[in-house]
N, C-alpha and C positions, 0 to 999 in steps of 0.2 A: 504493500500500500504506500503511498507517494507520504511522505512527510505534511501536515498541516503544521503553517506557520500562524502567531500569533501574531497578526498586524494590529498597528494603533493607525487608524485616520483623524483626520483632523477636515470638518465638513464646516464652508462658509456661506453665507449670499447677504447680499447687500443691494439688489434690484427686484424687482415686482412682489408678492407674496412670500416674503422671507421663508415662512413656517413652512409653505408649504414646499418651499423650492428643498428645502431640508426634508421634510419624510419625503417627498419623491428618491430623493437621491440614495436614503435611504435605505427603501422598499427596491430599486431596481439592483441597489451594489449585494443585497441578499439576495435577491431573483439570480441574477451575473456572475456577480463577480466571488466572491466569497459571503460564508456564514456570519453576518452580523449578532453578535453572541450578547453584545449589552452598546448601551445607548447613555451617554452622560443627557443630565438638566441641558436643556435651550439654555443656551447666554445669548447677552446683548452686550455688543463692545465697541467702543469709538472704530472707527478704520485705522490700521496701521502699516506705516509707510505712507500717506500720501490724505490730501483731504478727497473726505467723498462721503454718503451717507453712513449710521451704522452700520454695524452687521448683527446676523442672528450666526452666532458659533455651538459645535457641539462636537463630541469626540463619539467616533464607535471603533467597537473592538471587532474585528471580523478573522474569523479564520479561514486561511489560504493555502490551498496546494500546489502554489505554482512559484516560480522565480519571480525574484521582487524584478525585474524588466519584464516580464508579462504581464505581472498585475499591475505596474504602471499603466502598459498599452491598455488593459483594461478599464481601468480606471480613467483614462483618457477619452475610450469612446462612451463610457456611459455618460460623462461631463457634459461631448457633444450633442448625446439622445438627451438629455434633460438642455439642451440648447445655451451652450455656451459656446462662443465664439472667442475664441483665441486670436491676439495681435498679437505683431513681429516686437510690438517695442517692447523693452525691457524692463516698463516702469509699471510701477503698480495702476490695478486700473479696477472701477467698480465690474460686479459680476454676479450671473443672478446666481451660480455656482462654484465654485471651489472648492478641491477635494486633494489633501494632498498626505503621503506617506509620512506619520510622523516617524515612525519605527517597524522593523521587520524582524519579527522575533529578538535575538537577541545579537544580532547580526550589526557590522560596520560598512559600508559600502559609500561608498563616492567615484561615480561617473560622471560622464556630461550631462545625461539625463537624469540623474537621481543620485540624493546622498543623503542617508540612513545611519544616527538617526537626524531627524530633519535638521540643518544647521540655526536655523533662528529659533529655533525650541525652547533654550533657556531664558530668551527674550521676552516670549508672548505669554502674558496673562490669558489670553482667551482660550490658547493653548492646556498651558497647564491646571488652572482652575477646575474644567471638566477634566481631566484627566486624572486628578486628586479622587473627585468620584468612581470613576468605574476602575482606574489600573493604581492605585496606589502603590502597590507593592512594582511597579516597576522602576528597574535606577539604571539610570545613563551609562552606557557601557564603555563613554569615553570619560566624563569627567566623575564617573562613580559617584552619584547623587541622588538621593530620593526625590520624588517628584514634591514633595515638601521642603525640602531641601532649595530645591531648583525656584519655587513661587516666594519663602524667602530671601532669594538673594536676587530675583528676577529685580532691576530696573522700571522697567513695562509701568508707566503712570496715568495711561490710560485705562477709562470707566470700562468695566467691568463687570456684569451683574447675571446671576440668575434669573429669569424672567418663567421657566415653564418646563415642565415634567414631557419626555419624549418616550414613546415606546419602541424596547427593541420587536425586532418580528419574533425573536425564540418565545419571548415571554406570553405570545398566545396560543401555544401548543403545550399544553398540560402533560407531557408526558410521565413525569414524575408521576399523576395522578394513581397510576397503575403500579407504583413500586419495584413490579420485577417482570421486564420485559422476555420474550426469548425470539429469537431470531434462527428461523431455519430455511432451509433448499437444499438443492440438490450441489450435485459436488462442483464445484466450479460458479454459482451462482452469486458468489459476493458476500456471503454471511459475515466473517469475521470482518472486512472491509465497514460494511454497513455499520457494526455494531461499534467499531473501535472509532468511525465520527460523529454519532450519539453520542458515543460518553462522553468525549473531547467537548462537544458543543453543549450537550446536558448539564456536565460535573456528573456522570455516573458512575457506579462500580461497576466491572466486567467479570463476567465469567465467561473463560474463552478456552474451547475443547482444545487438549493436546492429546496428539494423535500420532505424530511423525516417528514416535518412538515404537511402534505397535509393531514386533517382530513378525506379525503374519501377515501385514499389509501387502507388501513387494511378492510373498508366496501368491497370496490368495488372487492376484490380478496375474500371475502366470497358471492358477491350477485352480480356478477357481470351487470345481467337484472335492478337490481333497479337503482343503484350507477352509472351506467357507465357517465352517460346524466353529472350529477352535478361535476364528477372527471374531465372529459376533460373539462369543463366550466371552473373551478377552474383551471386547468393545463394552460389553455390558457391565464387565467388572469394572472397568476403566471409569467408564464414563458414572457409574454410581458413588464410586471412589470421589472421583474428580469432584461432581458439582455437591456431594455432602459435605466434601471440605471447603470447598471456596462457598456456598453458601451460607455456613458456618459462622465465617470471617465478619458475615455482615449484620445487620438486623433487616429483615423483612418488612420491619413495620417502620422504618427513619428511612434508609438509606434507598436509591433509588438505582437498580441492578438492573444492568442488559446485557444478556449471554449469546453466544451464537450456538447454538445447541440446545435441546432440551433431548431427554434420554427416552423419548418414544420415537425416537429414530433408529433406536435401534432395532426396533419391531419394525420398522418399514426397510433396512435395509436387508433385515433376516428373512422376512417373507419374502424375499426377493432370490437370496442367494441358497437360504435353506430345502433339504428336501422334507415333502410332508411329513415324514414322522420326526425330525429333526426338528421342524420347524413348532411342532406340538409341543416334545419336550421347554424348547426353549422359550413358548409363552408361558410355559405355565410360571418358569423362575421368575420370567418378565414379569408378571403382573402381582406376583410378591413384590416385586422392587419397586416397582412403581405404584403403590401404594403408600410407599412411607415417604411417597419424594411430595418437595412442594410446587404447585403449580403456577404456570405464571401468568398473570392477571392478563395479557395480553399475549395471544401469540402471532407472530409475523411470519407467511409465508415467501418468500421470494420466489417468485418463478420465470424461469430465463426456458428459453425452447431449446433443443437436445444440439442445432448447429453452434447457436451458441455459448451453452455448457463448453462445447467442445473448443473452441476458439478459446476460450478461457484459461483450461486447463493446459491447453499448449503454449501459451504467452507467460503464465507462470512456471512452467519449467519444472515440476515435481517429475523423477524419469521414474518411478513406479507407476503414474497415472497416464502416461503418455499412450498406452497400448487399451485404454478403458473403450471397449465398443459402444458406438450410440446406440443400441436395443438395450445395455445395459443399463444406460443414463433415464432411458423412454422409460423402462420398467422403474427406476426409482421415481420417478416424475407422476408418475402413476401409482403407483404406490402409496406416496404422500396426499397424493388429492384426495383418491378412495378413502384412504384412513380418514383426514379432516372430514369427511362428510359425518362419518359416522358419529364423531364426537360431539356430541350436543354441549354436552357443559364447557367444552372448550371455549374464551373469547377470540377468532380467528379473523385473520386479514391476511388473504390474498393478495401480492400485487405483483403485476406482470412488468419485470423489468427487462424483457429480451429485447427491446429496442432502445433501452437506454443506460447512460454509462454514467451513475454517481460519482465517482472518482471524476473523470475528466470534464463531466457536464453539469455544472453548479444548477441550471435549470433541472437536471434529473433527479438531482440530490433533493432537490425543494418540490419537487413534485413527490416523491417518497415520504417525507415529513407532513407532506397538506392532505396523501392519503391516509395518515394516520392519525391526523388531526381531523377527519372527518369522520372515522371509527370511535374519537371520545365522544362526538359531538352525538 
């Protein structure tokens, strides 16, 4: 999975409907460009550098998977779609938008186009003031400074003020509501991906299946008739193992957990690879086990179609999984639907991601979260 970076922006306008030029910009850099995770107070501040009307200022915190020179270019054309027009001169000029990189994780950079963290930073009140709200805890990687630090010794004598409470987009998705999320599909589908930018963007705890160690894995995809019997035996010990100790770690009723697994997978991969009287035995342990396990308030299917499964798997590179036949994949894919139907008490949500790419397409990502925001609702 690509690294998400913690950006700090810094969002201005000083032409037409200030407030509004601000949640526009907003609402489209979470639609685009990255996950807007929190949103400082609206300020109002004299202009600086040059005379012209105020401005309405505001910080968001957005998380990013890309190089800080692509989420510039990003960041550029969404200025343009909310209609900013850029001049050659190099002097400061009013604007109904402004949106600039104050910091890129914890990163130093200076190019022609961009230098991180921003170099007027310890200058501007309008700056650091929202910034004291949502990121306090961040310090200047060059001159090693709290952002408390940086608005006591800031210069900056211009007004300055709170005027109005702004919403981030995360803050209207209750996910927390449900306590203990699980996230499952088929192999190649994106689960642990999906899960591990949830937490990121949530604050959640993960519980996330380990697998790679599983000695019959590599047998069972060359012989699958021999291996199948002692892989799900092992898969079931593992995984009962696995999620009663990390569930353990947590409280079910505070803390707010999303797994990529739940352990009634392992009865759909064993209906699949088991033969019938094998497969008998191994319900019956099953449903001893899964009895004492806890359930999770929401469950999330992912489901990608078997070309793309297959695409998946060979862009990650695991060389045990490289030789998995797509009738294979068809039957787990089926497998999982059948089962979901039957489960009445289960809370479930289907959603078909085979045509699009959370990782690389920040609309995909936001389309995943407003399906799920539509399952609270």
């Amino acid at each position: 999975m690509n690294q998400q970076h913690r950006v700090i922006l810094s969002l201005g306008s000083n032409q037409g409907n200030r407030l509004e030029n601000i949640e526009h910009a907003i609402a489209l850099l979470h639609k685009e460009v990255g996950t807007i995770v929190a949103v400082s107070s609206l300020y109002e501040s004299d202009s600086w550098g040059f005379d012209s009307d105020s401005f309405y200022n505001c910080i968001a915190v957005l998380h990013a998977n890309t190089s800080a020179g692509k989420l510039l270019k990003n960041i550029l054309k969404a200025e343009k779609k909310l209609g900013r027009i850029r001049s050659d001169s190099a002097l400061y000029q009013p604007r109904i938008i402004d949106i600039d990189i104050v910091s890129y994780g914890e990163e130093v950079l200076e190019t022609p186009t961009l230098q991180v963290p921003h170099k007027h930073l310890p200058d501007r009140l309008f700056v650091l003031m929202p910034m004291e709200e949502v990121v306090s805890d961040w310090v200047h990687p060059i001159v090693k400074k709290t952002v408390s630090e940086l608005i006591k010794d800031c210069a900056d004598a211009g007004a300055c003020k709170k005027i109005a409470s702004l919403t981030a987009p995360l803050s209207k998705i209750k996910l927390e509501n449900f306590n203990y999320i699980a996230v499952e599909g088929n192999i190649g589908a994106g689960k642990t991906t999906l899960v591990s930018k949830i937490a990121e963007d949530f604050n959640a705890k993960t519980v996330l299946e380990r697998f790679a160690d599983n000695p019959f894995l590599p047998k069972f995809y060359k012989d699958q008739n021999r291996y199948a019997f002692p892989l799900e035996m092992s898969f079931l010990a593992d995984r009962y193992q696995q999620i009663s100790d990390d569930l353990a770690q947590f409280d079910l009723f505070k803390d707010f957990i999303v797994a990529d697994y739940h352990i009634f997978k392992s009865l759909i991969f064993a209906k699949v690879t088991l033969a019938e009287d094998e497969y008998r035995l191994y319900k019956t342990l099953f449903d001893i086990i899964y009895k004492e396990m806890p359930k999770p308030a929401l469950y999330i299917y992912l489901y990608q179609n078997t070309e793309r499964l297959l695409q998946n798997i060979k862009r990650r590179g695991r060389s045990y999984e490289q030789e998995i036949p797509a009738a294979y994949l068809e039957k787990i894919n089926n497998g999982y639907l059948d089962y979901i139907k039957t489960q009445k008490d289960l809370n479930v949500l289907i959603i078909d991601v085979s045509e699009r790419d959370f990782v690389k397409n920040q609309e995909d990502y936001i389309f995943v979260l407003n399906e799920i925001q539509n399952k609270i609702r």
